[in-house]
DRENPA-3360 file (N, C-alpha, C; in nm, 2 decimals, always signed):
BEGIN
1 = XXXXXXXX = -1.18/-2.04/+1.33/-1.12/-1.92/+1.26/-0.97/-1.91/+1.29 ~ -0.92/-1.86/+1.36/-0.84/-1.84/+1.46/-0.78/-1.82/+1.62 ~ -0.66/-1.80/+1.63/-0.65/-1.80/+1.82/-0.65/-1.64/+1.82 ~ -0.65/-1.58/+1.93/-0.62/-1.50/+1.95/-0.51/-1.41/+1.95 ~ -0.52/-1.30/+1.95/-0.37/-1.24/+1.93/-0.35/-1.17/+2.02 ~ -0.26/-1.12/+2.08/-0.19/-1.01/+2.15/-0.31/-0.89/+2.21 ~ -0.32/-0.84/+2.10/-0.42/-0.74/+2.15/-0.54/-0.76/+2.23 ~ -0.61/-0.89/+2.19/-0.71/-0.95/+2.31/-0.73/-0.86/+2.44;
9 = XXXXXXXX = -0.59/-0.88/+2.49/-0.64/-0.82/+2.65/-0.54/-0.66/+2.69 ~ -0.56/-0.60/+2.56/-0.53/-0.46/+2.56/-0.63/-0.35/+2.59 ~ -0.59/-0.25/+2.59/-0.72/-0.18/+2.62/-0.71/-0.12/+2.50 ~ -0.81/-0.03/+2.49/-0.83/+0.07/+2.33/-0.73/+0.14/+2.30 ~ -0.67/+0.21/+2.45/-0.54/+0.31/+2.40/-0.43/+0.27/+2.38 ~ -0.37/+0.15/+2.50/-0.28/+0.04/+2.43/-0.31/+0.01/+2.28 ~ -0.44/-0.01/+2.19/-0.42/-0.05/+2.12/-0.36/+0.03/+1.98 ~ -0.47/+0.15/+2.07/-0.42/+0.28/+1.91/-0.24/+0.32/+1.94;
17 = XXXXXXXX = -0.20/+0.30/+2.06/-0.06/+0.36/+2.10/+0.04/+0.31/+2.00 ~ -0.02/+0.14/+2.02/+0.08/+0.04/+1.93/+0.07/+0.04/+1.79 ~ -0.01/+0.06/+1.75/-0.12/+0.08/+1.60/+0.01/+0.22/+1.56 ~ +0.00/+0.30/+1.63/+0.07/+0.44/+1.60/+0.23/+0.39/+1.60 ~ +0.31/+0.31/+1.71/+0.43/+0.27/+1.68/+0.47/+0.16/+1.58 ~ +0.37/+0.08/+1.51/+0.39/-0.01/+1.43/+0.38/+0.07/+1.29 ~ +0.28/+0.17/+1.24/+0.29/+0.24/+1.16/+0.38/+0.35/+1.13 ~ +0.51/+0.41/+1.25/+0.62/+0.48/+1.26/+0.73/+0.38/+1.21;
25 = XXXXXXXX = +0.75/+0.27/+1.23/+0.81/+0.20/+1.21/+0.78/+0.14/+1.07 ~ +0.69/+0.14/+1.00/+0.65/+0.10/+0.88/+0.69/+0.18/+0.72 ~ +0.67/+0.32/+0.85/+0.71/+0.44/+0.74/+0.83/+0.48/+0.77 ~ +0.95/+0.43/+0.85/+1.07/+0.45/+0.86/+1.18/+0.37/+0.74 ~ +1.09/+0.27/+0.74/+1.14/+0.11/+0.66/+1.11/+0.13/+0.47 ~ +0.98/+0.23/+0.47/+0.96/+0.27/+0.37/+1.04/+0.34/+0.28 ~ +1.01/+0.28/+0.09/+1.10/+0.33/+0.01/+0.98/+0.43/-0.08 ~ +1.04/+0.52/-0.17/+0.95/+0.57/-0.23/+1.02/+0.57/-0.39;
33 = XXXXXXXX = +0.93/+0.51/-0.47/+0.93/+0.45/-0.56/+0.83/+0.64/-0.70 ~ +0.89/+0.64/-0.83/+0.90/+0.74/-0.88/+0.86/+0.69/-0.99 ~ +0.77/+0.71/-1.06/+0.68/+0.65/-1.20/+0.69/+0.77/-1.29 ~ +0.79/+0.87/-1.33/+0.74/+1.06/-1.35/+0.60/+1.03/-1.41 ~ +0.54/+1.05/-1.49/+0.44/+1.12/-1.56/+0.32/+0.99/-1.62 ~ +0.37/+0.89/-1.57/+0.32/+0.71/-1.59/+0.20/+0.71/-1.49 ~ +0.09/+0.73/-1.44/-0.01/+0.73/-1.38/-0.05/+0.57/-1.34 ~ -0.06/+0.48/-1.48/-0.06/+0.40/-1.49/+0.05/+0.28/-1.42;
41 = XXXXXXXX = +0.16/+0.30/-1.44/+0.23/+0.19/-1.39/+0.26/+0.23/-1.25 ~ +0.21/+0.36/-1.16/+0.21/+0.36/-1.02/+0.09/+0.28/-0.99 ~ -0.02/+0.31/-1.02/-0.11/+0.19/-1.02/-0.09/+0.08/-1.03 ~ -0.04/+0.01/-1.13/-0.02/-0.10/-1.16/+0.07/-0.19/-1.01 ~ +0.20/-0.12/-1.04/+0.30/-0.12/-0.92/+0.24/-0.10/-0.74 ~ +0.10/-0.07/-0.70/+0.05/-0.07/-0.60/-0.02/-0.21/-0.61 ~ -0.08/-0.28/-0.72/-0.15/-0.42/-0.75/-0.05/-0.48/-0.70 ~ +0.11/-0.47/-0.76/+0.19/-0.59/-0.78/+0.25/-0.60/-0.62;
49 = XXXXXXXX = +0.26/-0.44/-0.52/+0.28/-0.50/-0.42/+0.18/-0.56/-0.32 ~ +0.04/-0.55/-0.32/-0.01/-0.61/-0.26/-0.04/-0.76/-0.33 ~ -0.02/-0.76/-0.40/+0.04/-0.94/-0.46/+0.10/-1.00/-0.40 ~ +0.27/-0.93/-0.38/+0.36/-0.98/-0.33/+0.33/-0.99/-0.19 ~ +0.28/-0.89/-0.07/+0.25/-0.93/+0.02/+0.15/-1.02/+0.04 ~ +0.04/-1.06/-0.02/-0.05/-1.12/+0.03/+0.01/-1.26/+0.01 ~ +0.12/-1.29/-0.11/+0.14/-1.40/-0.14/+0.25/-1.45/-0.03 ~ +0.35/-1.36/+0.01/+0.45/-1.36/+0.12/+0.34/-1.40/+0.25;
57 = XXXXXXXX = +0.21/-1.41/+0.25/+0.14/-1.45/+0.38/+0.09/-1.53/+0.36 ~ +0.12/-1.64/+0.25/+0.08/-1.73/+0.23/-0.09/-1.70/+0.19 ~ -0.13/-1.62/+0.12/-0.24/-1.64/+0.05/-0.24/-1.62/-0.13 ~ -0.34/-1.67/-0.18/-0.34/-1.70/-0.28/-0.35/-1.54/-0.37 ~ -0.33/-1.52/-0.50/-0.35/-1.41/-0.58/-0.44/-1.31/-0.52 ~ -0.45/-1.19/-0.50/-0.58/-1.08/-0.50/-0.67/-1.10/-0.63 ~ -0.55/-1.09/-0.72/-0.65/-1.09/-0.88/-0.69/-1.22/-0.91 ~ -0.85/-1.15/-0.96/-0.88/-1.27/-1.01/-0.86/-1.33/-1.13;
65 = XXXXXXXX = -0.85/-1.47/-1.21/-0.84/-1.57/-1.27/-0.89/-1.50/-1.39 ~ -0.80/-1.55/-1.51/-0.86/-1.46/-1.64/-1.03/-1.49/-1.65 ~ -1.06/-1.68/-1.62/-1.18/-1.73/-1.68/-1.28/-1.68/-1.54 ~ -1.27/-1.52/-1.51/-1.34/-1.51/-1.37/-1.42/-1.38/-1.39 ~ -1.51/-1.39/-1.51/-1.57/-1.30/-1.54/-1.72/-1.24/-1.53 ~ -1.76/-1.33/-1.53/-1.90/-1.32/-1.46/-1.91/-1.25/-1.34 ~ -2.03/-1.17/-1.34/-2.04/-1.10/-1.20/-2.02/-1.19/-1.06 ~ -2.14/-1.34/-1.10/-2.15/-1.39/-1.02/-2.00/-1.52/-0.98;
73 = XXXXXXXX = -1.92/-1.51/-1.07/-1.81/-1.58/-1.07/-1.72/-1.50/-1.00 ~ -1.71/-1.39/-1.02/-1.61/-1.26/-0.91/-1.66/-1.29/-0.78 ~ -1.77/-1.31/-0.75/-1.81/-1.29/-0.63/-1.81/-1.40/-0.52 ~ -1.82/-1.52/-0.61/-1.74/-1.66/-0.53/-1.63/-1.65/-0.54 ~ -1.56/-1.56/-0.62/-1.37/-1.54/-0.62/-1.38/-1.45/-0.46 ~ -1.45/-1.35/-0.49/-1.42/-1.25/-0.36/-1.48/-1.34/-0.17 ~ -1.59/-1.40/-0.20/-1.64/-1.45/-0.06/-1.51/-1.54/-0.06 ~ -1.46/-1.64/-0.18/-1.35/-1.73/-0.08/-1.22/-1.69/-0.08;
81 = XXXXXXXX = -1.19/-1.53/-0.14/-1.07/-1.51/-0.06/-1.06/-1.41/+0.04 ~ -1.20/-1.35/+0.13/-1.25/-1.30/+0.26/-1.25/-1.42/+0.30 ~ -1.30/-1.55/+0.29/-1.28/-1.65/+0.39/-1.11/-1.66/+0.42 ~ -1.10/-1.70/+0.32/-0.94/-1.70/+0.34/-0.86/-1.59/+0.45 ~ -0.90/-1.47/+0.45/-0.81/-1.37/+0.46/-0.87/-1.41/+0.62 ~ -0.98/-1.42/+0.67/-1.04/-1.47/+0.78/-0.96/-1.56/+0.86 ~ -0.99/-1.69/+0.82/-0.89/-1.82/+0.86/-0.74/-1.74/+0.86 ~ -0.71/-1.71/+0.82/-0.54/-1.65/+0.83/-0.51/-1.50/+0.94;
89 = XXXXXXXX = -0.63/-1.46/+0.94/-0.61/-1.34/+1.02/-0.54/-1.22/+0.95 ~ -0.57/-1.23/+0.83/-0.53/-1.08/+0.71/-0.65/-0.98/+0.72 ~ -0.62/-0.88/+0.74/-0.67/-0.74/+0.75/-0.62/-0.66/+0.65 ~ -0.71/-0.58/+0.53/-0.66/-0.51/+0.49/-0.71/-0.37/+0.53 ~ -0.67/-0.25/+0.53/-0.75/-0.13/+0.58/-0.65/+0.02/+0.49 ~ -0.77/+0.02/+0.45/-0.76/+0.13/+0.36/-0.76/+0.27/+0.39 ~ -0.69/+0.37/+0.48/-0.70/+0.51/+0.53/-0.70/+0.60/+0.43 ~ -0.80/+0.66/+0.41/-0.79/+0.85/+0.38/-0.78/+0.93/+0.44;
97 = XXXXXXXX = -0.80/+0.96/+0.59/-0.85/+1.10/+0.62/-0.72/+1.15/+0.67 ~ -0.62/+1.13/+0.63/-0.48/+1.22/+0.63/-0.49/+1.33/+0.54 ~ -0.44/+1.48/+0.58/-0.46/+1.60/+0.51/-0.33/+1.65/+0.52 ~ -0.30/+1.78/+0.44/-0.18/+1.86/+0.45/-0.07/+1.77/+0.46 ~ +0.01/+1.81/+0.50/+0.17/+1.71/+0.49/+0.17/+1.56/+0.52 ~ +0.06/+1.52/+0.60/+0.04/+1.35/+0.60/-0.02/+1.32/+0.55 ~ -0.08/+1.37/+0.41/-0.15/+1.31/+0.28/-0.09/+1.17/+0.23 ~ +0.04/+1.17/+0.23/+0.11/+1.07/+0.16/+0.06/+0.94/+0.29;
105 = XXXXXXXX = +0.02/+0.94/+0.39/+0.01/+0.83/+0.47/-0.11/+0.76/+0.43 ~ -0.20/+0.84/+0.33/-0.34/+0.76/+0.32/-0.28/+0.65/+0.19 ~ -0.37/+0.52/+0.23/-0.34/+0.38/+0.15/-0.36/+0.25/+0.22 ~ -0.30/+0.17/+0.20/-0.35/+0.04/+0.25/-0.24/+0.00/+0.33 ~ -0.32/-0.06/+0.46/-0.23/-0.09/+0.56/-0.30/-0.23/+0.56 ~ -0.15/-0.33/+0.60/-0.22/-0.49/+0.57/-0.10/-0.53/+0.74 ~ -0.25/-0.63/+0.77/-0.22/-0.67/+0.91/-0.25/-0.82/+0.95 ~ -0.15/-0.90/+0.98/-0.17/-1.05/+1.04/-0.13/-1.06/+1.15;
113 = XXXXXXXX = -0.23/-1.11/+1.20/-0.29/-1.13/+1.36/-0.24/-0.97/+1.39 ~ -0.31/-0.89/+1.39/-0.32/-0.72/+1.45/-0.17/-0.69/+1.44 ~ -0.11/-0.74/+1.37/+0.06/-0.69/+1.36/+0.07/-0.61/+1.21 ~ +0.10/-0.51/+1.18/+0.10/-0.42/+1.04/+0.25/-0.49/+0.95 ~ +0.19/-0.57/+0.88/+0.32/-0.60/+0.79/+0.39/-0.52/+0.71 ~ +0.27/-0.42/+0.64/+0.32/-0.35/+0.54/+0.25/-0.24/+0.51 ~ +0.27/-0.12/+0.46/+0.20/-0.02/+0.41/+0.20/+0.00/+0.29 ~ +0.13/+0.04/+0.22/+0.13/+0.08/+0.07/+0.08/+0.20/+0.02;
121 = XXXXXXXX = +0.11/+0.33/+0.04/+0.07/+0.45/-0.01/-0.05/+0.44/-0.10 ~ -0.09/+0.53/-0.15/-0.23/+0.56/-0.27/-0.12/+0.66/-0.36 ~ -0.17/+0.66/-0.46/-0.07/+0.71/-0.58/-0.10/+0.86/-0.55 ~ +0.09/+0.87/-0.54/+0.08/+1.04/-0.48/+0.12/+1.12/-0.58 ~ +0.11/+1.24/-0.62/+0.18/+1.32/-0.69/+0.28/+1.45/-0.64 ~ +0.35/+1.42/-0.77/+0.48/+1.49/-0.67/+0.51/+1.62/-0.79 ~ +0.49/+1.74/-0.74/+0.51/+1.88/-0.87/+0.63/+1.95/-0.84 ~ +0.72/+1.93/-0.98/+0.86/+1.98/-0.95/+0.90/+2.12/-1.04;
129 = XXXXXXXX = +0.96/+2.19/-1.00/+0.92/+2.32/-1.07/+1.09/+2.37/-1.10 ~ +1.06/+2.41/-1.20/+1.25/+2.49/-1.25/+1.25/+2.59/-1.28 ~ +1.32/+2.62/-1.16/+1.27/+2.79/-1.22/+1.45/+2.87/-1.25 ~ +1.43/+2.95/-1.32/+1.58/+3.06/-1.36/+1.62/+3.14/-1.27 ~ +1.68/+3.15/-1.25/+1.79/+3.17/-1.10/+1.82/+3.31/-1.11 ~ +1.79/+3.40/-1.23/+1.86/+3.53/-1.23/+1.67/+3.59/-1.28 ~ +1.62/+3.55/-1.38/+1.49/+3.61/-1.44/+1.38/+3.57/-1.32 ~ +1.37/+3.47/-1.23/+1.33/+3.39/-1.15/+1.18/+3.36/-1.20;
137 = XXXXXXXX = +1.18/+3.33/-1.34/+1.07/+3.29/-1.42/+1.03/+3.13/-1.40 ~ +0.95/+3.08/-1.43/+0.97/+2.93/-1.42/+0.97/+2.89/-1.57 ~ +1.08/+2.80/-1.54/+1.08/+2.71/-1.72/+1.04/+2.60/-1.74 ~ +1.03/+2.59/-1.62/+0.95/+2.37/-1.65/+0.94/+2.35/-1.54 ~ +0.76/+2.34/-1.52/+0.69/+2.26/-1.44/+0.61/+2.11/-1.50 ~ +0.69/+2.02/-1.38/+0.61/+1.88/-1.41/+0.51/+1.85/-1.24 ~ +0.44/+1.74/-1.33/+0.38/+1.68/-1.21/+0.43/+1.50/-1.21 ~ +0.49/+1.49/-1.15/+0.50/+1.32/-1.18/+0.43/+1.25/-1.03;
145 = XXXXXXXX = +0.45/+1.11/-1.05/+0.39/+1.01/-0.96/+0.46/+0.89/-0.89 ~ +0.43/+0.88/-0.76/+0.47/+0.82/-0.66/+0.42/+0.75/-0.55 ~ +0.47/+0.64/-0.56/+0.41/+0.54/-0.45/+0.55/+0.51/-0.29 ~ +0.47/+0.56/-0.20/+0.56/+0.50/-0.10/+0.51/+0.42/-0.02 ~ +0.62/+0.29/+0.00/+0.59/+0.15/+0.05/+0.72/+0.08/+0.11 ~ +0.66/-0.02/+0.26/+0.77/-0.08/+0.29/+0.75/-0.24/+0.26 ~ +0.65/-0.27/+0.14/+0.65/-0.41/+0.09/+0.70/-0.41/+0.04 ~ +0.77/-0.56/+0.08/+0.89/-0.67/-0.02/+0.89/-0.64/-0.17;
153 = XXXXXXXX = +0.94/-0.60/-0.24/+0.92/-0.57/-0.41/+1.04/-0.64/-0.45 ~ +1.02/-0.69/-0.52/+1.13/-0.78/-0.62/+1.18/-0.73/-0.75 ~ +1.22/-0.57/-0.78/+1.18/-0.47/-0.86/+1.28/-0.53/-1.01 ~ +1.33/-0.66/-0.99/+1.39/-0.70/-1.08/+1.44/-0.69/-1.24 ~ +1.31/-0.62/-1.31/+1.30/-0.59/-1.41/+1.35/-0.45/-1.45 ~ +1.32/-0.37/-1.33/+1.41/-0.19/-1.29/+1.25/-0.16/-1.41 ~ +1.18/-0.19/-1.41/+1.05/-0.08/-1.46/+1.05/+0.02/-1.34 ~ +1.08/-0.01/-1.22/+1.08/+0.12/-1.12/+1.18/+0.16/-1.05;
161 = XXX = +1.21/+0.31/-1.04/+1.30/+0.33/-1.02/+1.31/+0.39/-0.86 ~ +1.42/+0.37/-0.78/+1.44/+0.37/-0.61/+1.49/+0.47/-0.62 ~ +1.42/+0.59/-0.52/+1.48/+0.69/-0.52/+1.51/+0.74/-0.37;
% end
């Protein structure tokens, strides 16, 4: 499989301590990325960065192959790239139970050999409200969408915009 890593001969609270400063540091490095009212291409834009990272780790696509349709064809797609992520020591881990103001932290945290490379938010929404300054009525409420992440993006094309 692999050698061991670092954390081997840590104890549990060494482990969550470091777990807690590698994920401070994750979300320091972090950009947040603004899709307004596009639901869809914040989704989409969460696929393309765990792409980029998995492929930046030297592993092959997440998605699978157009001719990979069969149920039973997905599922030799999925066992050999869990073997893979195995032999390489990729972790992916998916948190929810963040509530109130550290909502934005639930998403996928990706880790080789127990080291957090990258975080990737869950598609957040963000509600902006305009309100009149003298009537103090509101004139325009939106809701738009946002992904915060400190994976490599190669945003090249500017479909998303850095805010």
């Amino acid at each position: 499989m692999g050698e061991d890593t670092y954390q081997k001969s840590m104890t549990l609270d060494e482990i969550a301590e470091n777990d807690v400063a590698m994920t401070e540091d994750a979300i320091k490095n972090a950009n947040r990325y603004r899709f307004g009212l596009d639901q869809k291409k914040a989704v989409l834009f969460i696929r393309i960065c765990l792409d980029k990272t998995l492929k930046h780790l030297g592993m092959t696509s997440p998605q699978p192959p157009p001719n990979c349709v069969s149920p039973e064809a997905r599922a030799r797609f999925a066992a050999k790239l869990d073997k893979e992520m195995r032999d390489k020591q990729i972790l992916i881990e998916h948190r929810n139970n963040y509530k109130g103001s550290d909502v934005w932290r639930c998403g996928l945290y990706i880790y080789k050999r127990d080291e957090l490379v990258a975080f990737i938010s869950d598609v957040l929404t963000e509600r902006r409200t305009e309100a009149d300054p003298i009537s103090m009525k509101i004139l325009r409420e939106d809701t738009g969408f946002m992904v915060i992440t400190n994976a490599r993006v190669d945003d090249g094309k500017r479909i998303f915009t850095l805010h």
